[in-house]
NUSEKE-515682 format. One record per residue: residue in three letters; x, y, z of N, C-alpha, C, CB in turn. Coordinates in steps of 0.02 Angstrom, whole numbers, plus 50000, padded with zeros to 5 digits. Glycine has a CB too. Layout:
N
ALAXYZXYZXYZXYZ
...
This chain:
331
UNK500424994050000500005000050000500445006250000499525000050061
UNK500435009849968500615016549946500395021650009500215018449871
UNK501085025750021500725032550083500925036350059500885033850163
UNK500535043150066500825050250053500465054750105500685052949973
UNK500595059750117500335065350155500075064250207499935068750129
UNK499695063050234499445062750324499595055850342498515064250344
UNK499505051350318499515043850305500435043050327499235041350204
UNK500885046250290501515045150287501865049650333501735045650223
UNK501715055050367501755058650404501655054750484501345063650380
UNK500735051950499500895047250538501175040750526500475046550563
UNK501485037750485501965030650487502635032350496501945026050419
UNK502945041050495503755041950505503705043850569504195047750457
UNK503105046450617503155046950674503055041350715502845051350688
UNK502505035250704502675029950727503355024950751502415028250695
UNK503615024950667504375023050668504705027250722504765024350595
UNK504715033750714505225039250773505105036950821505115047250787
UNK504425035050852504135035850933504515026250941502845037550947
UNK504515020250888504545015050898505405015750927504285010650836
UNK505875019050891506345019650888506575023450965506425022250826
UNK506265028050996506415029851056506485024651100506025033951076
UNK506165019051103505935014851157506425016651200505845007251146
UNK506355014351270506975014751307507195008951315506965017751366
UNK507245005351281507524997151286508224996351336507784994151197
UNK508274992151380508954990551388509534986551347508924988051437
UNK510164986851375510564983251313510524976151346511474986351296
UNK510424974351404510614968251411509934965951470511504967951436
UNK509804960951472510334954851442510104954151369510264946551484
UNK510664953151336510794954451244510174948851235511814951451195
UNK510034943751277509944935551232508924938651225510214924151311
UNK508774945551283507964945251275507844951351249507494944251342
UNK508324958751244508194965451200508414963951131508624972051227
UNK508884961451100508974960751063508644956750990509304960251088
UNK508264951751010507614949251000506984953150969507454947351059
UNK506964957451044506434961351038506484967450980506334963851107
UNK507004969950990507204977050938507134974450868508084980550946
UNK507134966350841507394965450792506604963350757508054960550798
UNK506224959950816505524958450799505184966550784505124953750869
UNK505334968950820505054978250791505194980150735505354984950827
UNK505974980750729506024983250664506294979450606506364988250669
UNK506084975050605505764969550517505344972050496505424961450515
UNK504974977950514504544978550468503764978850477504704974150432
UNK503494978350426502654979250432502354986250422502384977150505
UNK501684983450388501344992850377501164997350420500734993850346
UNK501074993250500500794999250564500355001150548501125005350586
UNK499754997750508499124999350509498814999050577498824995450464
UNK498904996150611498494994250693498875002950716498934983650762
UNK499375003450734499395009950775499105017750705500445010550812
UNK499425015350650498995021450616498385020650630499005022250542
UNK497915015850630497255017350652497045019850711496965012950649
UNK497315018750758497185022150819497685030050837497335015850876
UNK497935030450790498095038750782497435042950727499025039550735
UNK497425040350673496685041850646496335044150687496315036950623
UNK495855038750691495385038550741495265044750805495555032350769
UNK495895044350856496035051450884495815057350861496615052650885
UNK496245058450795496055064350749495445066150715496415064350704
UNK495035057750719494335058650672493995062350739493855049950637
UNK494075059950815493595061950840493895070450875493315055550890
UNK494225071550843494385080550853495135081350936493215086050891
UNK495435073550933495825073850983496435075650953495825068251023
UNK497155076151000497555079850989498135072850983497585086251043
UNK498385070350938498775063650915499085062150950499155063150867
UNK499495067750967499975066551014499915060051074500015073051047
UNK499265061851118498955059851153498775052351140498535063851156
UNK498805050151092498685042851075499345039351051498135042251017
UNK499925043151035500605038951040500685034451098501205043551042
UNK500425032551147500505028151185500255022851180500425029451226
UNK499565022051168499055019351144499195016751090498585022751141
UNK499385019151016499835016350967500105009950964500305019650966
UNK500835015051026501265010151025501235003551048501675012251047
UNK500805004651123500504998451137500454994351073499824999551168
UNK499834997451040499644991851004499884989050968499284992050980
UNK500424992150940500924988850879501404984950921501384994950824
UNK501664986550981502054980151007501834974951032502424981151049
UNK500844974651035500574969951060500494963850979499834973351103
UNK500484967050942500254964250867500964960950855499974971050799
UNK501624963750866502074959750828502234953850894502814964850794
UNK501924954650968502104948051018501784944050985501884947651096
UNK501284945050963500684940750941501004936350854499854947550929
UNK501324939150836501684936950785502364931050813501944944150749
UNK502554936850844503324933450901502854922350919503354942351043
UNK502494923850937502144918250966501704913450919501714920951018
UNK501504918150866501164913750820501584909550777500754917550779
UNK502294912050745502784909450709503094902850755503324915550692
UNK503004903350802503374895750849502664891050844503664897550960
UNK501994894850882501524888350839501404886950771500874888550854
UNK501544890750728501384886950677502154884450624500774891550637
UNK502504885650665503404882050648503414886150578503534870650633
UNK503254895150580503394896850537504354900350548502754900850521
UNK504534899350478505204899250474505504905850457505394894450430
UNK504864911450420505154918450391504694919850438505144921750307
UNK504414927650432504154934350460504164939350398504654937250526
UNK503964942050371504164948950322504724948550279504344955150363
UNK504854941550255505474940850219506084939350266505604947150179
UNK506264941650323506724938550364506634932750403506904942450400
UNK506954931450451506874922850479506584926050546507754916550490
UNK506034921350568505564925750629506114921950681504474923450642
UNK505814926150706506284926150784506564918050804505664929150862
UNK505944916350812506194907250845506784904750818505634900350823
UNK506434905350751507004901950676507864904750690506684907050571
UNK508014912550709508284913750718508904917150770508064913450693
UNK508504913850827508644911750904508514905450913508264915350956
UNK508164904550952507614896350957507024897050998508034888850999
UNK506814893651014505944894151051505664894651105505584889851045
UNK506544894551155506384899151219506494907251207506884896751284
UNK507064906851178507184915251168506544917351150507744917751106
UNK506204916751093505554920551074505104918451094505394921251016
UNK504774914151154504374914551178504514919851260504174907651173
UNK505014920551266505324926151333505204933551288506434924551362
UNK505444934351241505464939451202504724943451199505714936851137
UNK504204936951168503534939551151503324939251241503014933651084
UNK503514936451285503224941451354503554944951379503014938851411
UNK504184947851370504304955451378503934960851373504654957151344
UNK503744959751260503674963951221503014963251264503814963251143
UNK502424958451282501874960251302501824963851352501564956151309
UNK502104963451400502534968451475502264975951444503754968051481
UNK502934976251389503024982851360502204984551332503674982451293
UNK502184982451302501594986051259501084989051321501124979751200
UNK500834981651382500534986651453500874993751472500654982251526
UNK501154992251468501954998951513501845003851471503044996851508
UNK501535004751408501605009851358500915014951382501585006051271
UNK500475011851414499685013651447499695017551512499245006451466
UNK500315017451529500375019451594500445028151596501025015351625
UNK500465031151533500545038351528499745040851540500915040851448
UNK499275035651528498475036051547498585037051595497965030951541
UNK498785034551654498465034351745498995038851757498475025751806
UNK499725041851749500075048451747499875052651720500575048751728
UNK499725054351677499355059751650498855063051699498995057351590
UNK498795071851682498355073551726497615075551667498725080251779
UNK497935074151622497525076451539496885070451552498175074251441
UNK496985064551593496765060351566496115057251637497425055751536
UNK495555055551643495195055651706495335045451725494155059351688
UNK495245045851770495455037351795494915032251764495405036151893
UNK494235035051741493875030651702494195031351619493035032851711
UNK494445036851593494795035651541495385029851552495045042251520
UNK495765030051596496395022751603495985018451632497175023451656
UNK495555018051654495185012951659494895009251581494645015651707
UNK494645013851549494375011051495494895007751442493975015951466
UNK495465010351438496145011351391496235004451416496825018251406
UNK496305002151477496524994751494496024990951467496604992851572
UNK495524991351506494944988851485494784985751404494524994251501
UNK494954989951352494924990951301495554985551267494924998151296
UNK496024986951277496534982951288496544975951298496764985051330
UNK496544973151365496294969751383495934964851362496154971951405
UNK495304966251350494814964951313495284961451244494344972051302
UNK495554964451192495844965151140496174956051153496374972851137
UNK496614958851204496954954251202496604946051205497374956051251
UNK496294947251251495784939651272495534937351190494834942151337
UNK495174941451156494864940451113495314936751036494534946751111
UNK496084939751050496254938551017496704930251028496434944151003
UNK496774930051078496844923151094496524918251088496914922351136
UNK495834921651100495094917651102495274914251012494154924951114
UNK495354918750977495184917850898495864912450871495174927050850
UNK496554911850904496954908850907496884900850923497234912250940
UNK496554901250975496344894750997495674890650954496164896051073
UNK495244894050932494714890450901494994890350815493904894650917
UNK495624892850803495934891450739496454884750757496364898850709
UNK496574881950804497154877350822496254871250831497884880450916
UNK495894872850877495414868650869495004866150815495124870150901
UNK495154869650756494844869750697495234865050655494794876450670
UNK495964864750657496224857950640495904853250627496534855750677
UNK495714851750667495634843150698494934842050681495754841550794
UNK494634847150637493604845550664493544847050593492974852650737
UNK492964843650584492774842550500491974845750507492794832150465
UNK491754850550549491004851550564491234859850580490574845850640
UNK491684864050546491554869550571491184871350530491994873450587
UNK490644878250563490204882350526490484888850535489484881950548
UNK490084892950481490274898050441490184903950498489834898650369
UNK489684901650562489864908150607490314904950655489184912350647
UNK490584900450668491144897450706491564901450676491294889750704
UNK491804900150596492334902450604492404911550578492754897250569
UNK491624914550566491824920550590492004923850645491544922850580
UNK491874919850698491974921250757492794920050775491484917350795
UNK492974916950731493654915750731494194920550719493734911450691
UNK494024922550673494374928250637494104935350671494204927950551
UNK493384935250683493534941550756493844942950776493424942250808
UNK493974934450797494594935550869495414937350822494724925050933
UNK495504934650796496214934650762496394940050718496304928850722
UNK496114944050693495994947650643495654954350657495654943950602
UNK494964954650677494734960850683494484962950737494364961950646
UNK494794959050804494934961250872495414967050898495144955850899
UNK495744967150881496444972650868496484978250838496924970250834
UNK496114977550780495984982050745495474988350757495844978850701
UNK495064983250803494214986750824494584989350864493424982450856
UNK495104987350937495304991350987495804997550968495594986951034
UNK496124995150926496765000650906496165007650886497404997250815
UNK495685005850847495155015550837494735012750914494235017350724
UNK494625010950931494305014251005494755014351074493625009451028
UNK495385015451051495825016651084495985022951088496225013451072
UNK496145024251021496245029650969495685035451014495965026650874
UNK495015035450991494365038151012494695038851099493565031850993
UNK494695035251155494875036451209495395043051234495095030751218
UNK495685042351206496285047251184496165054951177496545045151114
UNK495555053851136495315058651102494755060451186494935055851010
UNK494485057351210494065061551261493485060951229494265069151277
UNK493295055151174492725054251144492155051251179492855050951093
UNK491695053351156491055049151197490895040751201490415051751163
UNK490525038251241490495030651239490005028451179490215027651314
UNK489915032851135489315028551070489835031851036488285030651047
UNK490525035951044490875035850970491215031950984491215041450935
UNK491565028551016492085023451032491765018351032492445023851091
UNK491085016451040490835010051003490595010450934490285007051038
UNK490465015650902490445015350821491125014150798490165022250785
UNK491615015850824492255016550788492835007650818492655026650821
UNK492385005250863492414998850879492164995550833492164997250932
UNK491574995450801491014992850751491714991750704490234999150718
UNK491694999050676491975000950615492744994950610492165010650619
UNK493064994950654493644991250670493254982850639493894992350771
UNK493004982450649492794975150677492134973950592492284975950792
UNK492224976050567491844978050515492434977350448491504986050533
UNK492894980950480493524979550419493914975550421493954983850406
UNK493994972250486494364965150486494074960250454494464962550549
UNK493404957650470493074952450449493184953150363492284952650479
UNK492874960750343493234961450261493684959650241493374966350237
UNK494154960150272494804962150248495004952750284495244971550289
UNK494904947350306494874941550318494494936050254494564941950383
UNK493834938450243493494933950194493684934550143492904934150186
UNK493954942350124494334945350068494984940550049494574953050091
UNK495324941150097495934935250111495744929850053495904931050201
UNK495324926050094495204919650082494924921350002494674915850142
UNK494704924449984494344923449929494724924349857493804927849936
UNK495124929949887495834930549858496384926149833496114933149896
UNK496534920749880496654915349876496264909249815496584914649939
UNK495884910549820495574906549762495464911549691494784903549791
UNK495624916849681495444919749635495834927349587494904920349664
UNK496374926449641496884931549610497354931149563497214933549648
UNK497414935149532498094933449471498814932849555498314944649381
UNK498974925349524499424922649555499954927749550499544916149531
UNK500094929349478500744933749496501004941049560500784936649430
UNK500144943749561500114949949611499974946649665499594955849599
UNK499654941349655499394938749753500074934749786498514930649757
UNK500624932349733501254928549764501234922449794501534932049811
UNK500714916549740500524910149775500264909649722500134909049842
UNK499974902949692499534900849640498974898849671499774895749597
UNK498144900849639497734899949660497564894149693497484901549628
UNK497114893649742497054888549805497344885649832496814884949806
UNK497944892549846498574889349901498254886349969499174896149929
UNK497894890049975497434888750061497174879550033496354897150080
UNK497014880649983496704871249975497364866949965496114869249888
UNK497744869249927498284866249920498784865750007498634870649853
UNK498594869250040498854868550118498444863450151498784875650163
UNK497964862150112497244861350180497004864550238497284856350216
UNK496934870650235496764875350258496064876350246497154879650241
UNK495714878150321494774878150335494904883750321494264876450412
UNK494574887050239494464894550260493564895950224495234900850215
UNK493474902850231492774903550237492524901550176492544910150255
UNK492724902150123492504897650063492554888450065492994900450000
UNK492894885550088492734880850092492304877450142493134879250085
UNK492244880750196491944879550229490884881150198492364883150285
UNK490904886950186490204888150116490164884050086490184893150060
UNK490754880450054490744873949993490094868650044491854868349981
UNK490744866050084490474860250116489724858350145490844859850162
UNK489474865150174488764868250175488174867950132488824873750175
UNK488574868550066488074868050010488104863849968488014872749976
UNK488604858449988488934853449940488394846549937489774851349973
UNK488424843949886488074837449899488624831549918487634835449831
UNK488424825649946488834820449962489614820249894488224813049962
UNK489514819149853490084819549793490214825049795489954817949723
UNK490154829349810490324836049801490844836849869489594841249797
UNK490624834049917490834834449985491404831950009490444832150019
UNK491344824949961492034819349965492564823049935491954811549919
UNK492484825749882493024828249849493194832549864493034828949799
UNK492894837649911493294843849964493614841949998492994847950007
UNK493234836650046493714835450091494414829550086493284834050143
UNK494324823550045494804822250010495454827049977494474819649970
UNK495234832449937495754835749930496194839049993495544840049890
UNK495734841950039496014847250100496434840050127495274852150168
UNK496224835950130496544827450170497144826350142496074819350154
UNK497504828850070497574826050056498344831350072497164822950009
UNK498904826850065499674829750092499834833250033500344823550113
UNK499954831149982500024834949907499454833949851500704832249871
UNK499124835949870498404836449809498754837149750497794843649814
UNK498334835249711498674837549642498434843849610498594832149590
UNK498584845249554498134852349523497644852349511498244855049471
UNK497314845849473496614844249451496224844049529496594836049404
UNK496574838949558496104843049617495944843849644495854844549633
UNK496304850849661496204860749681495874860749644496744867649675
UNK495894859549571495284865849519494434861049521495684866749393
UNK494664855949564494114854049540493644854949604494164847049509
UNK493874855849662493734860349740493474867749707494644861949800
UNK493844872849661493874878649649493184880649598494594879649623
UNK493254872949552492534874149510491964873249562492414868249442
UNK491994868349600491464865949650491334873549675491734859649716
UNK491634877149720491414883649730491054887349699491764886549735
UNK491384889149623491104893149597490184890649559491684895149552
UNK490284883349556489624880349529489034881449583489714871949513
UNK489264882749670488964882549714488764889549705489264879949768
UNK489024893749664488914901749705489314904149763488214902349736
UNK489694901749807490084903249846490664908349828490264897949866
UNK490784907449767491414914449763490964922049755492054913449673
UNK490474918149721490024927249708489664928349776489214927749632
UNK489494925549828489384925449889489564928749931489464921749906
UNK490294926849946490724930249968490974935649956491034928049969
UNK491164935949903491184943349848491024949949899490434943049775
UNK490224946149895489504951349921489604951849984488674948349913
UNK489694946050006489714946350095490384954150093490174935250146
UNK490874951450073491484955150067491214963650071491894952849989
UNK491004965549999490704972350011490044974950040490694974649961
UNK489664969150092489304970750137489704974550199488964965150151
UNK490074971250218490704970450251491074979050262491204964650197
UNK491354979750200491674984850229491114991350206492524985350201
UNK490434991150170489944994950153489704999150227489364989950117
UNK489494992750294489364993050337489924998150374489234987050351
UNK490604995550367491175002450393491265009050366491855000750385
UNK491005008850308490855015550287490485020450315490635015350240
UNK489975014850319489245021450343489395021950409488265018950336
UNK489715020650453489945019250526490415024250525490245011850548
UNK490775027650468491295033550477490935040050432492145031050442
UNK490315036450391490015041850374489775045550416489635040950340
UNK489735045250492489375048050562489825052650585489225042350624
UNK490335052750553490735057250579491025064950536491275052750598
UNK491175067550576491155075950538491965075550497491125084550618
UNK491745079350434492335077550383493145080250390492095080450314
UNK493485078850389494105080050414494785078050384494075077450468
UNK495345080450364495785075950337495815069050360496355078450343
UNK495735067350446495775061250470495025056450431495785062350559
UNK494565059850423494105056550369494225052250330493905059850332
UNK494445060150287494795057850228495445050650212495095064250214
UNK495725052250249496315045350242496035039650281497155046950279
UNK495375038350327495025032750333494825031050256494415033850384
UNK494265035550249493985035250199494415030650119493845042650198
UNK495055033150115495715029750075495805022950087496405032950094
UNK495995022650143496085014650163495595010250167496345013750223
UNK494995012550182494475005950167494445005150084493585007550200
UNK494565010950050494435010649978494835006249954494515016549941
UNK495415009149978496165002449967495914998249976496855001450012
UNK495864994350047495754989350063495224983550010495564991350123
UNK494654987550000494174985349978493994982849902493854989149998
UNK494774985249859494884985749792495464983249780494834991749768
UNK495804981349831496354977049821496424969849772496484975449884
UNK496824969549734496674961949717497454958249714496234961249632
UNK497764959749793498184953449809498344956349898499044952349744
């Protein structure tokens, strides 16, 4: 995704504020880790959104650099920890932490960094800017975030093993994993700001509105993108055996033959090409890709009109950009 002007303005102050941390140097074997899981990279969409947000609701940014940062060092623990369960070997093109320590270091690392990201909240209950039900809520909010996103972690590891998930199981899944974080980073954002309790739950909505998009989108993507821009050949997720929300629609609407051969393929260690495409036609014969599609721009339609409530503003405006992005993307 492309930044320019307010957008890129807050992602060089993010970087600045990430870069202050006050890290210690030692012991080398748990900062060192940590500094390196920070700066690999990533778009800092989670803390740009909750600097937005601030600004949509007429607060002063500044004021939400804590809040931010939190959130972006809570998003890459959450990475730090996800790469050892799922024995992933890169991160952003480099070798994730485990791979390149081992799997005590980065599991000490990702509870530091979680330490830190609390510790970043604490300018709430110091502050005199700020009332004790505001750091109350900021945790709260938080908090919350976090549970949820574990929550969505765990019913994706339980999803393995089970041949009966449904389609709100596993939206509920991706809530948690996906557009839990997202929802908190703008009503974090909103807190910050000294916003009211029905704008910090519209702008919760709104969060939680563009994850789920920006999740089914995923998946659908996966079955339907020019391989060359998406960087995988279509129905990598089938070719993994991977439950995602289109196959899971398949299986729903599938008849018995129709059914065997989904799940046979997802069963299967190296499927062949024929078939994936023949999983991929099954979809599309079902209606499930144009389905989703729809679900998709129900999806982020619903986050629109949820920021249409709000008074117009450059911070508007560059919401307004990124759902467009988001929503027109095709990889």
């Amino acid at each position: 995704m492309s930044t320019n002007g307010l957008q890129q303005n807050l992602l060089e102050r993010i970087e600045k504020e990430l870069g202050k941390l006050n890290l210690p140097e030692t012991p080398i074997s748990l900062y060192q880790p940590y500094r390196y899981a920070i700066n690999v990279g990533g778009k800092r969409i989670r803390p740009i959104l909750t600097l937005l947000s601030c600004g949509l609701c007429g607060g002063d940014i500044d004021e939400a650099i804590p809040a931010a940062l939190a959130v972006e060092i809570l998003h890459n623990f959450t990475l730090v920890h996800d790469d050892i369960m799922d024995s992933a070997e890169t991160r952003r093109g480099e070798p994730s932490v485990y791979k390149k320590w081992d799997s005590n270091i980065a599991i000490l690392t990702g509870d530091v960094m979680f330490a830190d990201a609390y510790k970043q909240l604490h300018y709430y209950g110091e502050s005199d800017k700020f009332t004790k039900q505001e750091f109350a809520a900021m945790h709260h909010i938080f908090s919350r975030s976090i549970i949820t996103v574990c929550e969505g972690q765990a019913l994706d590891m339980e999803f393995v093993d089970r041949t009966d998930v449904s389609d709100k199981e596993y939206l509920q899944m991706i809530g948690g994993k996906t557009a839990a974080l997202l929802s908190g980073a703008l009503e974090m954002g909103a807190v910050a700001a000294h916003s009211s309790h029905h704008k910090r739950a519209e702008l919760a909505d709104l969060g939680y509105e563009m994850g789920i998009a920006f999740q089914i989108q995923d998946d659908l993507l996966d079955a339907t993108a020019d391989p060359e821009k998406f960087g995988k050949r279509p129905g990598g997720d089938i070719y993994e055996g991977k439950k995602t929300y289109l196959t899971i629609r398949a299986l729903e609407r599938a008849n018995d033959a129709q059914k065997e051969i989904i799940s046979r393929t997802l069963n299967e260690v190296n499927p062949s090409d024929d078939s994936v495409k023949q999983v991929l036609d099954i979809m599309a014969q079902l209606g499930v890709l144009d389905d989703v599609a729809k679900e998709t721009d129900e999806h982020y339609q619903k986050a629109f009109n949820l920021l249409n409530k709000f008074e117009s503003s450059e911070y508007k405006t560059e919401l307004e950009k990124l759902l467009n992005f988001l929503q027109n993307r095709d990889h």
